[in-house]
RODO-2510 file (C-alpha; in nm, 4 decimals, decimal comma):
residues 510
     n   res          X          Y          Z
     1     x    -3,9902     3,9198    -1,1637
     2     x    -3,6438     3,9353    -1,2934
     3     x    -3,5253     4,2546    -1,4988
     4     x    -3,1633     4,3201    -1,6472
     5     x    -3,1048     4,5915    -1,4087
     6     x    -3,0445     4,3069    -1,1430
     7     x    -2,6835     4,2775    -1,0802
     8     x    -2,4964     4,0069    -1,2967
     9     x    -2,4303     3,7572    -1,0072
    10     x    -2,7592     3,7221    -0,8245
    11     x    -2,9218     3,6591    -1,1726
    12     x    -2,6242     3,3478    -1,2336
    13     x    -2,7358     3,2391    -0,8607
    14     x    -3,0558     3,2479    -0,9720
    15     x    -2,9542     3,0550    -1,3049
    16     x    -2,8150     2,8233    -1,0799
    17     x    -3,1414     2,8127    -0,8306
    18     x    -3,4285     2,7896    -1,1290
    19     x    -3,2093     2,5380    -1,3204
    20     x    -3,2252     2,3078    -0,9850
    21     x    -3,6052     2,3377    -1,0082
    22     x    -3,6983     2,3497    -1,3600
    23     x    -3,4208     2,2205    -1,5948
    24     x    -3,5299     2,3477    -1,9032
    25     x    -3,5512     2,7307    -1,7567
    26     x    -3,2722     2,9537    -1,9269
    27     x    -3,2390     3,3012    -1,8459
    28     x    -3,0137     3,5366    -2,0412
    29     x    -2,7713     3,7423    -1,9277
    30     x    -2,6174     3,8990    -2,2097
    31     x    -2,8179     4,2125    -2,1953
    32     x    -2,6639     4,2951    -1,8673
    33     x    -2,4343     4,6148    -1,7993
    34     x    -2,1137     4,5608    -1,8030
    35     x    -2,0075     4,6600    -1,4574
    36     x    -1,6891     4,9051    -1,4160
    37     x    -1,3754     4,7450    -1,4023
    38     x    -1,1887     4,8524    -1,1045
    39     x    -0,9091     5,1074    -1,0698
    40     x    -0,5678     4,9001    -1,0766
    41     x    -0,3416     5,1113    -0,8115
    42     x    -0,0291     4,8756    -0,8716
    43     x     0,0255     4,9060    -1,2494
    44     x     0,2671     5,2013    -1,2233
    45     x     0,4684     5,0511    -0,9594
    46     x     0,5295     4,7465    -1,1926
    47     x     0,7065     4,8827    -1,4827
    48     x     0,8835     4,5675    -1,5483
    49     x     0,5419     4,3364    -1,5677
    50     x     0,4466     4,5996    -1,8168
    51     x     0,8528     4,5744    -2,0264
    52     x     0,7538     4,1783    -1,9356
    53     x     0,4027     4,1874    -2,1451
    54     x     0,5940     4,4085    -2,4310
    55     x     0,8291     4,2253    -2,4470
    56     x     0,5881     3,8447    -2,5267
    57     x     0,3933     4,0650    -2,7489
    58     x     0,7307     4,1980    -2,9687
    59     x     0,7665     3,7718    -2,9920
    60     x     0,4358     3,7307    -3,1200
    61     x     0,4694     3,9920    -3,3809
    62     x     0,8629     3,8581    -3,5087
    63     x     0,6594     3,4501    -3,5212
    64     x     0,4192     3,5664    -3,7976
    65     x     0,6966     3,6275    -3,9990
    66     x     0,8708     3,2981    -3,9834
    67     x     0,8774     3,0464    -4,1858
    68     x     0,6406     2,7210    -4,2725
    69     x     0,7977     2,4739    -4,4576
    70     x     0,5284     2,1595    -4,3917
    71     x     0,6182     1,9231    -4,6607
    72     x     1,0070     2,0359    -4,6965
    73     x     1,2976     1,7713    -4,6059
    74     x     1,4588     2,0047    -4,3485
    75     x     1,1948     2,1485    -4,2137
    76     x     1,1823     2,1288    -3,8120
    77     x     1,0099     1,8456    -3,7090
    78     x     0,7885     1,8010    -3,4478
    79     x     1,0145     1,4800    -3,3573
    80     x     1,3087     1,6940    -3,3371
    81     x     1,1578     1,9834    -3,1395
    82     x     0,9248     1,8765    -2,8727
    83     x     1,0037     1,6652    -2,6265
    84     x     0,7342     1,3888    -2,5432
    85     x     0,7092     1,2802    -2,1529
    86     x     0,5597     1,0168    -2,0017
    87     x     0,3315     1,0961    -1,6950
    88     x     0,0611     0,9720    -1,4925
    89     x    -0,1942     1,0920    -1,2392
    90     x    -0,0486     1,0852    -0,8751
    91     x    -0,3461     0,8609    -0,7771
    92     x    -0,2630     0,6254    -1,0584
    93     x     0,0904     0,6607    -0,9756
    94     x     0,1054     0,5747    -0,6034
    95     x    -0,1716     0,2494    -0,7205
    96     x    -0,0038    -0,0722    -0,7639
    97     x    -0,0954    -0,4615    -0,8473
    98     x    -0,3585    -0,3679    -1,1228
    99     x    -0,4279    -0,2842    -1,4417
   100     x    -0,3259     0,0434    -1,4499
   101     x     0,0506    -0,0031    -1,2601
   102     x     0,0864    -0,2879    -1,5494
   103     x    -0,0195    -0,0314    -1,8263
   104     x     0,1612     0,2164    -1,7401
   105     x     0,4778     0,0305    -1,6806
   106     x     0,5321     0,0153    -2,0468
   107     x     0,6965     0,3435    -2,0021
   108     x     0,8957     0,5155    -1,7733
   109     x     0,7422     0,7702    -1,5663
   110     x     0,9338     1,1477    -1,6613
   111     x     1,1284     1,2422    -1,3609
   112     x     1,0577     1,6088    -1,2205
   113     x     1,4006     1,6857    -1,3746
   114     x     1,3350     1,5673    -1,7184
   115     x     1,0257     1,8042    -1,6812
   116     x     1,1628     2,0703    -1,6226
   117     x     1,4103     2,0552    -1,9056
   118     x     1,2191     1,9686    -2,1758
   119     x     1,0287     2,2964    -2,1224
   120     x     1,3318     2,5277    -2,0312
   121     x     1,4473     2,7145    -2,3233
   122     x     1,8164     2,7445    -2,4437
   123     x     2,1020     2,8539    -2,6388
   124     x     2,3618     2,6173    -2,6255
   125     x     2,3421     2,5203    -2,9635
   126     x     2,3488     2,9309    -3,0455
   127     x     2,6669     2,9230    -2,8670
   128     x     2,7985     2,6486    -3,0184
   129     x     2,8495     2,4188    -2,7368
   130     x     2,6697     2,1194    -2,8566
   131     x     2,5495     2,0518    -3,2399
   132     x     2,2386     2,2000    -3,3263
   133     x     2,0934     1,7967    -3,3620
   134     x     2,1756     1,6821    -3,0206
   135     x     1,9838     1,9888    -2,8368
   136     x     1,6762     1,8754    -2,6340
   137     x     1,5060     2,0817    -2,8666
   138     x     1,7008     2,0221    -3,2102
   139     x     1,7888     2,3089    -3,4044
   140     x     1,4775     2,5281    -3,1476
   141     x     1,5855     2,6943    -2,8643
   142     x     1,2655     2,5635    -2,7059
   143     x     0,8820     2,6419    -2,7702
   144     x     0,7098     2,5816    -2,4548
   145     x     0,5279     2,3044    -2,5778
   146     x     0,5804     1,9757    -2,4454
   147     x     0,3763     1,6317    -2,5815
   148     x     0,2581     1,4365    -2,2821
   149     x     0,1905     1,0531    -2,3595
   150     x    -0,1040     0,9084    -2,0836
   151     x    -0,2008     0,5314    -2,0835
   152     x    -0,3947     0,3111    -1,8550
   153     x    -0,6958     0,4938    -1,6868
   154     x    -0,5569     0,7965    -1,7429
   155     x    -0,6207     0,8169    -2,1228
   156     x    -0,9814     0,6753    -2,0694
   157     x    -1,0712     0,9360    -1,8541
   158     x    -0,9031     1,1928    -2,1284
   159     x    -1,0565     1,0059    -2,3999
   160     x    -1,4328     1,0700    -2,2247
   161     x    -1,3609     1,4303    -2,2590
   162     x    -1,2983     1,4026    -2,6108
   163     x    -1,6130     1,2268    -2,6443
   164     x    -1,7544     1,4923    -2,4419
   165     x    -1,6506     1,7365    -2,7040
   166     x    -1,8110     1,4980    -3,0200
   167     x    -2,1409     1,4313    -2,8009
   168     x    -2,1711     1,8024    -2,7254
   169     x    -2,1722     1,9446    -3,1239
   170     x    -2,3722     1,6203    -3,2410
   171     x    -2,6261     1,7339    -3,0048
   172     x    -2,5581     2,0962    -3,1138
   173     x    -2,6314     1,9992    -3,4886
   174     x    -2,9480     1,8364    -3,3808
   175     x    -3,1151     2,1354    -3,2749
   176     x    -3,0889     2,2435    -3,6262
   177     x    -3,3361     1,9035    -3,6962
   178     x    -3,7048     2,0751    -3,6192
   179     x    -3,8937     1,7391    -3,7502
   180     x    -3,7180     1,5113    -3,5087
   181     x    -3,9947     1,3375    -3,3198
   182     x    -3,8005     1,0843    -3,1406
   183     x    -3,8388     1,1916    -2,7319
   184     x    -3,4795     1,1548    -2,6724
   185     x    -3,3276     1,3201    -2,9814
   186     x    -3,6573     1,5661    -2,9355
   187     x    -3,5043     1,6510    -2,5649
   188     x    -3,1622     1,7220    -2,6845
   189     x    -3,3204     1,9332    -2,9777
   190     x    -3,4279     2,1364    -2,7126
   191     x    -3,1720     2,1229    -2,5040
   192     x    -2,9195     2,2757    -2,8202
   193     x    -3,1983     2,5588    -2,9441
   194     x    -3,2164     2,7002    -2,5852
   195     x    -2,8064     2,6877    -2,5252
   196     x    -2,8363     2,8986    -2,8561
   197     x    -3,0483     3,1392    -2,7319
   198     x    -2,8883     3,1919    -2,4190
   199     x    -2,6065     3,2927    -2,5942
   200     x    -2,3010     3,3910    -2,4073
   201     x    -2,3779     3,4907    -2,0999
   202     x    -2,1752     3,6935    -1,8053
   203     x    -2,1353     3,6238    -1,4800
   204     x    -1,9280     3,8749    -1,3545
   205     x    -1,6454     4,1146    -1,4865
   206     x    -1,4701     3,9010    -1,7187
   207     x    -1,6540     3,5938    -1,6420
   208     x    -1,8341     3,4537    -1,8831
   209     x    -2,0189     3,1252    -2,0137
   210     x    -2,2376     2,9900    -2,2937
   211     x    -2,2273     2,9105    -2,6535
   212     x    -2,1459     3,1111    -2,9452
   213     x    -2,2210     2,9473    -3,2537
   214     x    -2,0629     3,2173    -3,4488
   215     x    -1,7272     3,3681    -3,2995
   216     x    -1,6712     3,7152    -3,4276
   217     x    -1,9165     3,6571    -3,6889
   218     x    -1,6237     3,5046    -3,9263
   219     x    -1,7471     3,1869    -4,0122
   220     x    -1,4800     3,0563    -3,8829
   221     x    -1,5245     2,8843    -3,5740
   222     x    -1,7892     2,7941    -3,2673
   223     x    -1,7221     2,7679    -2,9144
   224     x    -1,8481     2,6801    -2,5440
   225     x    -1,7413     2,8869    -2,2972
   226     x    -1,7633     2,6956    -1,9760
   227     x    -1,7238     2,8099    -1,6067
   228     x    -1,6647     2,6150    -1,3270
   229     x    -1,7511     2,5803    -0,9326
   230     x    -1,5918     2,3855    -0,7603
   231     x    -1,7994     2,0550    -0,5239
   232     x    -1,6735     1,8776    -0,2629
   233     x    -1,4166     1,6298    -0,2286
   234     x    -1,7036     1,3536    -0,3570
   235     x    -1,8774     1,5697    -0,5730
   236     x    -1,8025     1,6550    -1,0070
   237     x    -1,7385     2,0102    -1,0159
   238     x    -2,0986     2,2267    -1,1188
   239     x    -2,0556     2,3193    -1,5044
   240     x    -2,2101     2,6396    -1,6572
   241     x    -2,3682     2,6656    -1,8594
   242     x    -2,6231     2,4155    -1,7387
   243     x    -2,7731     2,3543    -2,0637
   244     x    -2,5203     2,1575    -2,1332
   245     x    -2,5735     1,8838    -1,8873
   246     x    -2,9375     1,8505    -2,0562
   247     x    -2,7585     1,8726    -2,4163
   248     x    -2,5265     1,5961    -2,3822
   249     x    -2,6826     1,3530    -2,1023
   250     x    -2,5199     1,2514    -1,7913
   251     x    -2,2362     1,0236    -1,8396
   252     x    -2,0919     1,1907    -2,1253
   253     x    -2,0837     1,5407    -1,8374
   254     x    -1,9248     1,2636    -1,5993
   255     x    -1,6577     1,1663    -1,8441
   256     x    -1,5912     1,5178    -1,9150
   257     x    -1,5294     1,5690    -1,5553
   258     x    -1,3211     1,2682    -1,5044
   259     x    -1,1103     1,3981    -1,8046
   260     x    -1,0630     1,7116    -1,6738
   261     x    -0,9410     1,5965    -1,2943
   262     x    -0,6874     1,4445    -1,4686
   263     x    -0,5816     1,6799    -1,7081
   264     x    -0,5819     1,9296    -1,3504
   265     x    -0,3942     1,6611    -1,2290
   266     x    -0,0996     1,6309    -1,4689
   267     x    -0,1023     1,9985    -1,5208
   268     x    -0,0421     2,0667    -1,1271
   269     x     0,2808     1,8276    -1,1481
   270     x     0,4120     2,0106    -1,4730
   271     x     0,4077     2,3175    -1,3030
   272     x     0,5170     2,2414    -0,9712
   273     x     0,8490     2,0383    -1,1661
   274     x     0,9110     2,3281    -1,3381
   275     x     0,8766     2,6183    -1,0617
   276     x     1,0558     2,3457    -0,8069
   277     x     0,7094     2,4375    -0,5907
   278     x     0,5602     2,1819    -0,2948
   279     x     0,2298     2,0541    -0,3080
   280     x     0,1614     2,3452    -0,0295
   281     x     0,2651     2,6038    -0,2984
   282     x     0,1541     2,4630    -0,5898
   283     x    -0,2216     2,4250    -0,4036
   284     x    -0,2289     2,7835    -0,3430
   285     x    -0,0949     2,9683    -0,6413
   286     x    -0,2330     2,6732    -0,8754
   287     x    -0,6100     2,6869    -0,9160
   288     x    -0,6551     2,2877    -1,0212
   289     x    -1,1024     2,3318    -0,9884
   290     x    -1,0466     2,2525    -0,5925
   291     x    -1,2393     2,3888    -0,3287
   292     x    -1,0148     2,6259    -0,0949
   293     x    -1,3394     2,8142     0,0725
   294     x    -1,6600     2,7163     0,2657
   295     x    -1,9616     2,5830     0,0401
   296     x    -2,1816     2,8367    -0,0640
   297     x    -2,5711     2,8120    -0,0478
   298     x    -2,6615     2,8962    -0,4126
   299     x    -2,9370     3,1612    -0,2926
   300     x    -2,9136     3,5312    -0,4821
   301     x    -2,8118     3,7006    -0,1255
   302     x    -2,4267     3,4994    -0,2039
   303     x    -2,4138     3,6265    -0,5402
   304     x    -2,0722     3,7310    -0,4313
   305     x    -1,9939     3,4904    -0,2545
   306     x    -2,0570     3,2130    -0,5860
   307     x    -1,8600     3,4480    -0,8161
   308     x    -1,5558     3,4120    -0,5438
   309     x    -1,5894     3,0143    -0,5437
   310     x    -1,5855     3,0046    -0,9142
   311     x    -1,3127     2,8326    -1,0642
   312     x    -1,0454     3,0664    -1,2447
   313     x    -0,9571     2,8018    -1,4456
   314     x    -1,2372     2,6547    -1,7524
   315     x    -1,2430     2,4065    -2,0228
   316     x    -1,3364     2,5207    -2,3901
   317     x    -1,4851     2,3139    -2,6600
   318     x    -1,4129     2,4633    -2,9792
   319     x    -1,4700     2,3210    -3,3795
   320     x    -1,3301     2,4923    -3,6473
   321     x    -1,5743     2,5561    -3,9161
   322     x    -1,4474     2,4684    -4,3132
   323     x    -1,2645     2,7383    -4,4639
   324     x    -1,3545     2,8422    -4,8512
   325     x    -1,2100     2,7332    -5,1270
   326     x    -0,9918     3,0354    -5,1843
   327     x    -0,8167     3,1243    -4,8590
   328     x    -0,4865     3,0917    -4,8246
   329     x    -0,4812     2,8531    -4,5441
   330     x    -0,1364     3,0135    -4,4127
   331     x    -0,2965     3,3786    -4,4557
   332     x    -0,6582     3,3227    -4,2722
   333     x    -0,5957     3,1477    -3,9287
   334     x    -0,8760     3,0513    -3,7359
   335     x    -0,6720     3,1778    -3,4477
   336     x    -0,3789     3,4235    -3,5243
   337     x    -0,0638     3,3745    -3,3164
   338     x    -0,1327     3,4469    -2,9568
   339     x    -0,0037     3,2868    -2,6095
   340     x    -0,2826     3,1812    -2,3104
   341     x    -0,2736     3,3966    -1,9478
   342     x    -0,2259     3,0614    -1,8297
   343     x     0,0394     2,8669    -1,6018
   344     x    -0,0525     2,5507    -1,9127
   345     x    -0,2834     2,5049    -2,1723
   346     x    -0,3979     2,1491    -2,1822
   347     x    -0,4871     1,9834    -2,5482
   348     x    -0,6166     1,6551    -2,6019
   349     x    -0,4324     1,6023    -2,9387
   350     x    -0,7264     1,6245    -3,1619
   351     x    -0,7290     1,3595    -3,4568
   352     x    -0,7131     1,6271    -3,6881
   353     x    -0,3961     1,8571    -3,7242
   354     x    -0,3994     2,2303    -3,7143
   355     x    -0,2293     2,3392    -3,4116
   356     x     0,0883     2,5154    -3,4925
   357     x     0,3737     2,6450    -3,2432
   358     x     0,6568     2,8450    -3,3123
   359     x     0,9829     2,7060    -3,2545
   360     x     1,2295     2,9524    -3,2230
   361     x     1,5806     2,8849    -3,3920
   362     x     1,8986     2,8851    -3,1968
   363     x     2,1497     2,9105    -3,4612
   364     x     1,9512     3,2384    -3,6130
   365     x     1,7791     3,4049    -3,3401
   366     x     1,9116     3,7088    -3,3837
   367     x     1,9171     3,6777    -3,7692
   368     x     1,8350     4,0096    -3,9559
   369     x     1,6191     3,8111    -4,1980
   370     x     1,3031     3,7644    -4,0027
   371     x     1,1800     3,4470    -4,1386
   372     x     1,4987     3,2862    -3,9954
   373     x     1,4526     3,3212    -3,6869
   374     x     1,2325     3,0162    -3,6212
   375     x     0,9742     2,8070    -3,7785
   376     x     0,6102     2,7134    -3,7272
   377     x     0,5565     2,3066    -3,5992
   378     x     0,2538     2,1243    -3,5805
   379     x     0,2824     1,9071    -3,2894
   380     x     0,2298     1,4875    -3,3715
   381     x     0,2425     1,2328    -3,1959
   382     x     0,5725     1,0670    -3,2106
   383     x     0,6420     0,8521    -3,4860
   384     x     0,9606     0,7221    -3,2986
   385     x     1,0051     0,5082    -2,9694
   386     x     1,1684     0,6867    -2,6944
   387     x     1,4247     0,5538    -2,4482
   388     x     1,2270     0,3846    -2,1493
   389     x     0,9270     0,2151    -2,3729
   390     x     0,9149    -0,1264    -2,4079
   391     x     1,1565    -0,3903    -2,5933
   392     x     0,9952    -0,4823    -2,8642
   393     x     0,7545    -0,1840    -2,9362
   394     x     0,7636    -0,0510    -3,3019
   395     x     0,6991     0,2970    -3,4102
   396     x     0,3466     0,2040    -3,5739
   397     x     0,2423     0,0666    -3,2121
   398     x     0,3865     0,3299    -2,9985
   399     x     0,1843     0,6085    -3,2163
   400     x    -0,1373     0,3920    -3,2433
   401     x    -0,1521     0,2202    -2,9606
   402     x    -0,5283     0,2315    -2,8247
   403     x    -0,4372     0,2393    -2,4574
   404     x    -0,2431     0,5581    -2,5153
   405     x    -0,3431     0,8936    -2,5556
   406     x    -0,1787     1,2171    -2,6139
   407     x    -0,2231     1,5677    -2,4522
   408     x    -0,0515     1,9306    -2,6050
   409     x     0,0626     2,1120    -2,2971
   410     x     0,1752     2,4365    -2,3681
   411     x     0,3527     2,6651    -2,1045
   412     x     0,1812     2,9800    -2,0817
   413     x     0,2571     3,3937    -1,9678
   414     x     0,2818     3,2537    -1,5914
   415     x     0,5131     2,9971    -1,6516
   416     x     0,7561     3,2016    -1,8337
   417     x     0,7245     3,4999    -1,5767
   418     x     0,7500     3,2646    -1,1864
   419     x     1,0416     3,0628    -1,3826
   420     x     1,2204     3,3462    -1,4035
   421     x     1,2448     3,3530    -1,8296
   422     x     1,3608     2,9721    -1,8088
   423     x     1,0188     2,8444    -1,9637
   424     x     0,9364     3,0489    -2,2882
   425     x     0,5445     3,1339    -2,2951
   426     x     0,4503     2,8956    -2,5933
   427     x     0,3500     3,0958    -2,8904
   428     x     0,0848     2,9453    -3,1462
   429     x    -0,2148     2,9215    -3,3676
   430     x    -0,4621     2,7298    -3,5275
   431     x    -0,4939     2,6597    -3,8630
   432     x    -0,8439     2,4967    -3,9736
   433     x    -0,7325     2,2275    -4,2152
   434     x    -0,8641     2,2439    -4,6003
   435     x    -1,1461     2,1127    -4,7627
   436     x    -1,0851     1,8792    -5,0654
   437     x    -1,0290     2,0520    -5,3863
   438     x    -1,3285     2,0348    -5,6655
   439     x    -1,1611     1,8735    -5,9427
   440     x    -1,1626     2,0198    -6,3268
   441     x    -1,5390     1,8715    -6,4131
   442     x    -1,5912     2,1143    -6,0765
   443     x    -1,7323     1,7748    -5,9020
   444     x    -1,5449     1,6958    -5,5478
   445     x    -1,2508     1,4898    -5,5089
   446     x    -1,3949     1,2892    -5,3099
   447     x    -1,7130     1,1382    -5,1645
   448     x    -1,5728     1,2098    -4,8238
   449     x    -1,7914     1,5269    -4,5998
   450     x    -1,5659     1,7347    -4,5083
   451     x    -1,4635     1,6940    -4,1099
   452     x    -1,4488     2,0039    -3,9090
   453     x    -1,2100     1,9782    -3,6384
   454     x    -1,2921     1,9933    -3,2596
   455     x    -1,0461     2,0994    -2,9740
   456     x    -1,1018     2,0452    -2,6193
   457     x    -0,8293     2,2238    -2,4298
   458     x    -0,8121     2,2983    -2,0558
   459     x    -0,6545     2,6444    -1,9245
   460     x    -0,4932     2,5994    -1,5733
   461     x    -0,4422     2,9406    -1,4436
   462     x    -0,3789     3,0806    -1,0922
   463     x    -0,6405     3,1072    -0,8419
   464     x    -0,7978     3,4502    -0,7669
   465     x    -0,8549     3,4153    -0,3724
   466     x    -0,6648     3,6558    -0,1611
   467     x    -0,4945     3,3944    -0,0356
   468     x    -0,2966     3,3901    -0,3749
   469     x     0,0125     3,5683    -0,2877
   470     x     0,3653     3,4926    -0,4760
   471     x     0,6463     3,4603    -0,1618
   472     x     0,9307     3,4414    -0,4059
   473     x     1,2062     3,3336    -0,1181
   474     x     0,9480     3,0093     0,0055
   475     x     0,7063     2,9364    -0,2975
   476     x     0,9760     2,9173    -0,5736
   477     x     1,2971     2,6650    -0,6485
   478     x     1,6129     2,9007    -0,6184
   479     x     1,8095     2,8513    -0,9225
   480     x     2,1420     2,9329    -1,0027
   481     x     2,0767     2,9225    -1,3496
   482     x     1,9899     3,2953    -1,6213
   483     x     1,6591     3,1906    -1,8048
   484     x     1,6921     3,2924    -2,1891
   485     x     1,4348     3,5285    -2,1400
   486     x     1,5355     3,6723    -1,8260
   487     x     1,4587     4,0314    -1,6917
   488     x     1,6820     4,1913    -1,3873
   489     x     1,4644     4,2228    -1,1007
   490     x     1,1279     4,1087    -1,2316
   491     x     1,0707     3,8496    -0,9728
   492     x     1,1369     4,1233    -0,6934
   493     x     0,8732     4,3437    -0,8562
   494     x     0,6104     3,9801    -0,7907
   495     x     0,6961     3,9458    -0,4696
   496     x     0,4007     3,9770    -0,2196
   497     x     0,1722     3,9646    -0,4841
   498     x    -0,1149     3,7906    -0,6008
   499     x    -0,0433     3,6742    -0,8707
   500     x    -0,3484     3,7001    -1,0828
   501     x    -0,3021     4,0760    -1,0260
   502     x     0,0140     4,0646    -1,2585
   503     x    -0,2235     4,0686    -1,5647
   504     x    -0,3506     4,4343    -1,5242
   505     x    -0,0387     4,5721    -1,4870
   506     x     0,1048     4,3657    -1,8097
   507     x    -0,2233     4,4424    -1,9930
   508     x    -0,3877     4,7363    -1,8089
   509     x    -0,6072     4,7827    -2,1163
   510     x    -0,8058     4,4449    -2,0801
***
């Protein structure tokens, strides 16, 4: 008999053991004591990781005064200040003589250079060697967002995680149904009523997984918190919590995964273009949902063992609940301004907008009026062919096109910090888009329900094994060049260490 005095990790094993026999046991763990975070011995001999968190936090506090100017002429555009690329899976890349080499020929693949530009930051245009137009990032000194266009098999396998996302809060409503008698709507009732009781769940210090319908009790917003361990090289990747699998069936979970490997995929390349690292590098800083350790028997005796093959990296499924009537939509966020303790944050660009990133201005960076210094852009997908598609390809069937998809990638703290201040971390928020207004006979506009909107993105962070370690001199491209956000001597201060570790000495407090 199980009691919530047994330690957090042998009860997930055991999660992981009863759901293998019965799948429709849940146990929760939310009752459990939070264990004692360890003493961090490092933190006061990295003073400038600490000046280096400061320092993204003093950003985030200047964007939330800036300007947003949606709807005016001169606004900044998301056109104008992020770059779109054009990538594709290494396996799809290296396949040729079939459908997907002929699909995704109707754009050129972005070199690793072109990569790595459109996410450096800089102030040429502030200096007033080029016009502010012709800048890489227009009038922006560069956002760390980047829009990457997929085609071919590539954006099918993305597009089954966004179906992933849609299947898993239809079947989420439908626990709300209690007179649904049909067996396999009756199953997934089940199913969605037990992932609510379970709750959010943790699985060790800081790890945690489950549903909340409910974030901060706002109103705002519901999300799945998922956790993942890592199979073999034949084998989907096992997702926690388990409920879902029973929630949303088993090909929509397979889609989901084949989404994801991709997404892993294209975020690995990003980041090793950008911090110039090999594939030897890149595989062990980069945690991309791989197995780097022995398979684990999933027995409560390797409860630390499973918590040490977990993934550090997860995928969150998140819809944003309709705001009232009388909230300033620019005043209530359903996320305030933050950045991710990511390398990149992967977004399947949702149908509906809210997303916004701040886009820093060149020309008035150091303006004394706040709200110059940079506006807020929702990122779209571009409205205007770039150089490399196809002859013949209008603007209508370069946005539309059904064998296309697009992904928000958005650099995060550990991009900014390994490239040395080149890559700013991307700064943004989400702003849950407005329900129609009721009109003066107080009736609705519109026969229309109103559509939440549901984000799928993928965080792609660095692995937690010991093996982990930052060798500045063999892991990282030497560069000549000063990153705009540069710090004298920070990289020496990351040298030898994991790199995980750099997050409790720039937030000790977490």
């Amino acid at each position: 008999m199980m009691t919530t005095k047994m330690n957090s990790l042998q009860t997930a094993a055991l999660l992981l053991l009863s759901a293998a026999a019965a799948p429709q046991t849940a146990i929760a763990l939310s009752t459990i004591t939070q264990q004692p975070k360890p003493s961090i011995t490092t933190t006061k001999d990295r003073p400038l990781l600490r000046q280096f968190g400061r320092g993204i936090n003093e950003r985030i506090l200047n964007s939330k005064e800036g300007y947003n100017r949606v709807g005016l002429d001169d606004r900044y555009t998301s056109d104008e200040t992020i770059p779109c690329l054009d990538m594709q899976t290494i396996s799809h890349s290296d396949t040729t003589n079939n459908n997907v080499a002929a699909s995704s020929s109707l754009y050129d693949v972005s070199s690793q250079r072109e990569i790595r530009e459109a996410y450096m930051a800089n102030d040429n245009t502030q200096q007033g060697t080029i016009p502010a137009s012709d800048g890489i990032h227009g009038r922006s000194s560069g956002s760390g967002c980047c829009i990457i266009r997929l085609t071919g098999k590539d954006a099918t396998s993305v597009r089954g995680l966004v179906d992933f996302a849609d299947n898993f809060f239809e079947g989420v409503d439908s626990g709300d149904n209690e007179s649904d008698n049909d067996d396999s709507n009756g199953a997934t009732s089940i199913a969605a009523r037990r992932l609510k009781d379970l709750g959010v769940f943790r699985i060790a210090n800081n790890v945690h997984a489950g549903f909340d319908h409910n974030v901060n009790e706002e109103g705002k917003m519901q999300v799945l918190y998922t956790k993942l361990i890592p199979g073999d090289d034949d084998e989907d990747p096992l997702l926690l919590p388990l409920e879902v699998g029973d929630l949303v069936g088993t090909k929509s979970l397979s889609g989901a995964h084949s989404g994801m490997s991709t997404l892993f995929d294209i975020g690995s390349q990003i980041t090793s273009a950008v911090l110039g690292m090999d594939t030897e590098s890149t595989n062990k800083l980069l945690d991309d949902c791989s197995r780097t350790t022995a398979k684990v028997e999933m027995i409560s005796d390797n409860h630390e063992q499973i918590a040490d093959t977990m993934s550090n990296s997860y995928q969150r499924i998140i819809r944003y609940l309709k705001p009232k009537q009388d909230e300033d939509a620019q005043n209530d966020a359903a996320f305030w301004p933050h950045v991710d303790s990511t390398f990149l944050t992967l977004i399947p660009m949702p149908e509906i907008a809210g997303l916004e990133v701040w886009c820093p201005s060149s020309r008035y960076a150091e303006s004394d009026v706040m709200a110059e210094r940079g506006e807020w852009v929702r990122p779209i997908k571009p409205t205007v062919v770039d150089e490399g598609a196809a002859a013949g390809m209008d603007a209508e069937a370069n946005s539309d096109d059904e064998d296309c998809i697009h992904v928000v990638a958005l650099a995060g703290e550990f991009l900014q910090l390994l490239s040395d201040g080149q890559v700013p971390t991307c700064i943004h928020r989400v702003i849950a888009p407005k329900p129609p207004s009721p009109s003066a006979f107080g009736f609705g506009t519109s026969n229309n329900k109103y559509k939440p909107r549901v984000s799928a993105p993928l965080f792609l962070r660095p692995r937690r094994g010991d093996e982990a370690v930052l060798d500045v001199e063999s892991d990282l491209r030497d560069s000549d060049n000063t990153g705009l956000y540069f710090e004298k001597g920070l990289m020496e201060e990351c040298d030898e260490m994991r790199v995980w570790d750099y997050m409790d000495c720039m937030s000790p407090n977490n």
